[in-house]
N, C-alpha and C positions, 0 to 999 in steps of 0.2 A: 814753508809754502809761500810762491810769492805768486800772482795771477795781475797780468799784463793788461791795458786798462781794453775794454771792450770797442773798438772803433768804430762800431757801425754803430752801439748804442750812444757813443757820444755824439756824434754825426744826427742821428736820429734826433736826440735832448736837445744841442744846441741847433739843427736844421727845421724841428716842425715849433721851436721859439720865434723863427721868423718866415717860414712858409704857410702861404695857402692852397699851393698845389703839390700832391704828392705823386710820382710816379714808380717809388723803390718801396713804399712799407709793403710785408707779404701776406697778411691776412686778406681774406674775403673784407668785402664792408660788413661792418657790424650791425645785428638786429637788435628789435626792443625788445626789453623787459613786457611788454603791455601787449604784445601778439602771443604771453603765454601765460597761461591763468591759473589759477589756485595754489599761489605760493603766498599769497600775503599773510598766511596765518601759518608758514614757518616760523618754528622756533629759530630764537637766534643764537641760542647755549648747545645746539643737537653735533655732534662730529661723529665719525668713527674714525678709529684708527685703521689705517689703513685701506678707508671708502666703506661704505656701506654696501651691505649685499645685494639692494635694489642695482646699484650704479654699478657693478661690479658684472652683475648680470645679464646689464642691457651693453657689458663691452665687448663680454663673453659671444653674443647672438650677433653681433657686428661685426665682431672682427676674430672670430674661431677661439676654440678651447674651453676652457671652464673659469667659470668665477674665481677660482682661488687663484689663478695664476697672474690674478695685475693685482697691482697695489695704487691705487690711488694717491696722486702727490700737488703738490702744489705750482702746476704747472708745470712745462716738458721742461725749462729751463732748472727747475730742483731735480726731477726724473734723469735727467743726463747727468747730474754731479754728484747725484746718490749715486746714480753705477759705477761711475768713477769712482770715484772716493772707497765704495766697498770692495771693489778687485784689485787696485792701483796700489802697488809699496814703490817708493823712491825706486827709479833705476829701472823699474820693468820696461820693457820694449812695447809701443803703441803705434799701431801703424794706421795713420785720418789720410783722408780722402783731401784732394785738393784740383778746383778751389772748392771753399768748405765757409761753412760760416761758421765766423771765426773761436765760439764756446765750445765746438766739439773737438777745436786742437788747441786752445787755452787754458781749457780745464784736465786735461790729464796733465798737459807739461805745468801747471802749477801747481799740480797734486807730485810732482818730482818723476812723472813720467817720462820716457827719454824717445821720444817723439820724430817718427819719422815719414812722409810721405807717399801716398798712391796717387799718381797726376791723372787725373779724366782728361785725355788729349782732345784738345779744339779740333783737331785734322778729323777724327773719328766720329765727330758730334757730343763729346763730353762723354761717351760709354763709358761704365767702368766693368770689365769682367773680370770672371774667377780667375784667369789666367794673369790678367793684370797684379791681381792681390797676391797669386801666388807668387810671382816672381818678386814682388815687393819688398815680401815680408820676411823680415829680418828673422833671426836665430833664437830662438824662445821668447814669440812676440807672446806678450800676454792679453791683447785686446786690440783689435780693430773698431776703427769707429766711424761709421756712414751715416748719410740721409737717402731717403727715396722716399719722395723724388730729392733730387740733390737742390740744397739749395749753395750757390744763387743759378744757377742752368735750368732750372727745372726737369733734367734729364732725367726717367725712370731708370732702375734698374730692371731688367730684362728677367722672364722667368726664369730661364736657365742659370743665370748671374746670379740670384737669389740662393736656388737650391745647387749652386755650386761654392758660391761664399759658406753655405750653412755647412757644407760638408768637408770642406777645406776647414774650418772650425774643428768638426770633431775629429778627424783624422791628425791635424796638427797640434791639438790640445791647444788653441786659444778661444777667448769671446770675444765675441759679435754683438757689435750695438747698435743698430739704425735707428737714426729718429724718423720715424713714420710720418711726421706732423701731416705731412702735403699728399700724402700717396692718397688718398683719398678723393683727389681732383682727380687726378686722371681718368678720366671717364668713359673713355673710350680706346684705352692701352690699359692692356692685363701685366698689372705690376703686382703679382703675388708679396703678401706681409711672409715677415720671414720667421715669425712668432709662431713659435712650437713646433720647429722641425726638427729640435735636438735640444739635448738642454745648455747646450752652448752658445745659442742664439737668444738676443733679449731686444725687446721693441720698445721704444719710447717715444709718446704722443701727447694732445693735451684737444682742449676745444677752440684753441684761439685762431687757429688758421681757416679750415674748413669753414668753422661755423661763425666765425669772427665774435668770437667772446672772449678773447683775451682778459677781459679785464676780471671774467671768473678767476683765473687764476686755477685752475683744473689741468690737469693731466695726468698720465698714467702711467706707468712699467708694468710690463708682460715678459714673466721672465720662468725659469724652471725651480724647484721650491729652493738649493743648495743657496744661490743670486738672491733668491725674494729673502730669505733670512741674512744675509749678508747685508743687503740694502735697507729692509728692515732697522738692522743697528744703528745706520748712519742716522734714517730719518728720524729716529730717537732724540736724536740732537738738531734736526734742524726743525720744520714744520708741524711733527710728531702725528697732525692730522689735516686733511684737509677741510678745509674752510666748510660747514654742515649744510650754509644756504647757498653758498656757491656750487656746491654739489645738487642738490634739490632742480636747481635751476638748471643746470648743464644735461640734467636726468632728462627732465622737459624737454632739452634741445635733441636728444636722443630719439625720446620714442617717436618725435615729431620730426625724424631726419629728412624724407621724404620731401619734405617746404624747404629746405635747405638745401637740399641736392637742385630740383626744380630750378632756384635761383640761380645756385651757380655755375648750372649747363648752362644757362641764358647770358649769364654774363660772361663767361668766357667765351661762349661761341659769338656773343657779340663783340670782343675787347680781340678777340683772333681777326677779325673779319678787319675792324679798325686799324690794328696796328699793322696789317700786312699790308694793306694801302698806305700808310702812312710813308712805314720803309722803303715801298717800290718809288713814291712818290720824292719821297727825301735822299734817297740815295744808299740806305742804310744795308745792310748785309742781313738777312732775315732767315732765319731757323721756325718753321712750322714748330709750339712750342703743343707737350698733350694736356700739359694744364694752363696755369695763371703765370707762373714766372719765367720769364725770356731773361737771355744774357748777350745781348748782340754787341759785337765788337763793331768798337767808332776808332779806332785808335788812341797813341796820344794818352794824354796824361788827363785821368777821368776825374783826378780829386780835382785835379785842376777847373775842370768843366765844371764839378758838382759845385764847386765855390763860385763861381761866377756863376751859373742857374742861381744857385740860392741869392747870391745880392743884386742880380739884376730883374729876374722875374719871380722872385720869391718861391722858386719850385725845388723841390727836395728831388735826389737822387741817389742812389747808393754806389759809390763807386767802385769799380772792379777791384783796385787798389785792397779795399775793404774784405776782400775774401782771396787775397792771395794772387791773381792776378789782375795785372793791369789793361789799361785799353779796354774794358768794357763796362756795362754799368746794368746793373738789375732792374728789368721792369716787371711791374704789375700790370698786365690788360685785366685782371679781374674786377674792374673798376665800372660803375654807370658809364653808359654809352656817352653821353655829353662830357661827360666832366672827362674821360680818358684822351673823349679829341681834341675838347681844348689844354689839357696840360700836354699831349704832342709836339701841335700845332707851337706852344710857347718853347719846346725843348730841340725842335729843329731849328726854330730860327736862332738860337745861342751856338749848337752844336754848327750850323753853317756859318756863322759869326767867327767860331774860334775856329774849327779846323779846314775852312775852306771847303773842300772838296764834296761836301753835303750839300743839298739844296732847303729854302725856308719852306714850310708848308704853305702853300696858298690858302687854307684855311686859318691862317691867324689872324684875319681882320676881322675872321666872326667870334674869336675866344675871351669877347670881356667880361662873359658871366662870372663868377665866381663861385665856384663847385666846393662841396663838401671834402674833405679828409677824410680817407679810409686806416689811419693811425699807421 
């Protein structure tokens, strides 16, 4: 096994070493510890293997089926490479979505996956549908592997797309992987989860986006029981359980989702409102996005852009580059209202700087606050 170094997370490590403004990490901003009570007298020896029946239960009433069918993991980034790792032998056919970020086509092809592409066309709006996958997919694929919402587009998948991928699965004899992480934003586009339509079909999620706690380190697999003892094995060797108070905590973020939702209808409907003025204003090509991440093509070579943001005005960006195509660059509007239009304001005037053809916001002579990082 060899696994090709991560781009966006080294971009990330060595771009928030020297940024104060972010406009590409994809979580919500993160809450406290101290808006949720009665955890200081967890134990810190308590796990279960494979989540606890309380947490297991409150994933069940949120997102359909029954307690026994997720396994608790140490975040979505372990939950994708246990499912890997337990279906994948060298040489099986995997067919990822592109563009994609970049774990969900790194990690089959370094598990000896033989790895080939679904393009979501920029002409269509990034869709990806059943027909697109069917014609894709190569001759005894043995795994497909999506997100929805896709990241870096934020594009859902469409109901019909769902239970037509799900079914194209059992008809063809392969699995179905979507990481769920984002679908959850969508708030107002019906993006059916594709967990428990067959047992071909397997969902993976975590807490870090939605509810931006990442730093729990929590996620989950929702899979059929043949998958769940498969992936079982693997976690045997890696995590074996997750973390007992990071669980406890995430629980709390749970049954209290409703404060979380609240927040981030507010902030996206306000971070929508901002960056579509921003574009009309700047010149920019603008896609009405249904959650928090936009993919607007600027043209032009975006590492490039993202290196000059980063040493001129200290501002992070993810560049298109980073998920398979170029010319565009991932934003987050799920950001405070101030801080999203002064890091704009700072990213048009670079972007009309280098490619011309953009114009600078007028609003940069008011951006010298300096706003928080949403990681």
């Amino acid at each position: 096994m060899q696994f090709e170094r991560f781009d966006l997370l080294f971009r990330v490590e060595e771009g928030h070493s020297q940024a104060r403004y972010d406009l590409s990490s994809s979580d919500m901003p993160p809450q406290r510890l101290s808006e949720y009570g009665g955890l200081a007298d967890r134990s810190l020896g308590e796990a279960h293997i494979g989540g606890s029946e309380q947490f297991r239960t409150e994933l069940a009433r949120l997102h359909g089926g029954r307690p026994e069918e997720y396994i608790v993991t140490a975040g979505a980034s372990e939950a994708n490479f246990a499912v890997c790792a337990a279906l994948l032998q060298p040489g099986d056919p995997v067919l990822v979505e592109r563009p994609v970020y970049q774990p969900l086509e790194a990690i089959p092809r370094g598990l000896g996956g033989n790895v080939t592409a679904v393009v979501r066309e920029e002409e269509t709006g990034f869709r990806l549908t059943a027909d697109l996958v069917s014609a894709a997919a190569p001759k005894g694929l043995r795994l497909l592997v999506l997100s929805n919402l896709n990241s870096p587009t934020g594009v859902p998948l469409e109901p019909d797309d769902v239970r037509g991928i799900a079914g194209l699965a059992a008809e063809r004899d392969f699995y179905v992987v979507v990481d769920e992480i984002f679908r959850e934003l969508a708030f107002e586009h019906d993006t059916p989860t594709i967990g428990g339509l067959n047992d071909r079909t397997i969902v993976t999620s975590s807490m870090s986006k939605f509810y931006g706690a990442g730093g729990l380190r929590i996620g989950w697999i929702r899979a059929a029981p043949d998958v769940r003892r498969k992936v079982r094995s693997v976690l045997d060797y890696l995590s074996v359980n997750p973390a007992g108070p990071s669980e406890a905590i995430a629980l709390a973020l749970l049954r209290d989702r409703d404060k979380t939702v609240a927040r981030n209808r507010r902030l996206i409907a306000e971070g929508r409102r901002i960056a579509r003025d921003w574009a009309q204003r700047s010149g920019v090509p603008w896609r009405e996005p249904v959650a928090h991440l936009v993919f607007p093509r600027v043209g032009g070579d975006t590492t490039r852009l993202a290196e000059r943001l980063l040493g001129e005005h200290a501002t992070f960006i993810a560049p298109g580059e980073s998920f398979g195509l170029g010319g565009h660059f991932r934003l987050n509007i799920g950001m405070p209202a101030d801080q999203l239009t002064r890091v704009l304001a700072r990213f048009s005037h670079t972007l009309a700087a280098l490619f011309g053809r953009f114009r600078p916001s007028p609003r940069l002579k008011g951006a010298g606050a300096r706003p928080g990082r949403s990681g």
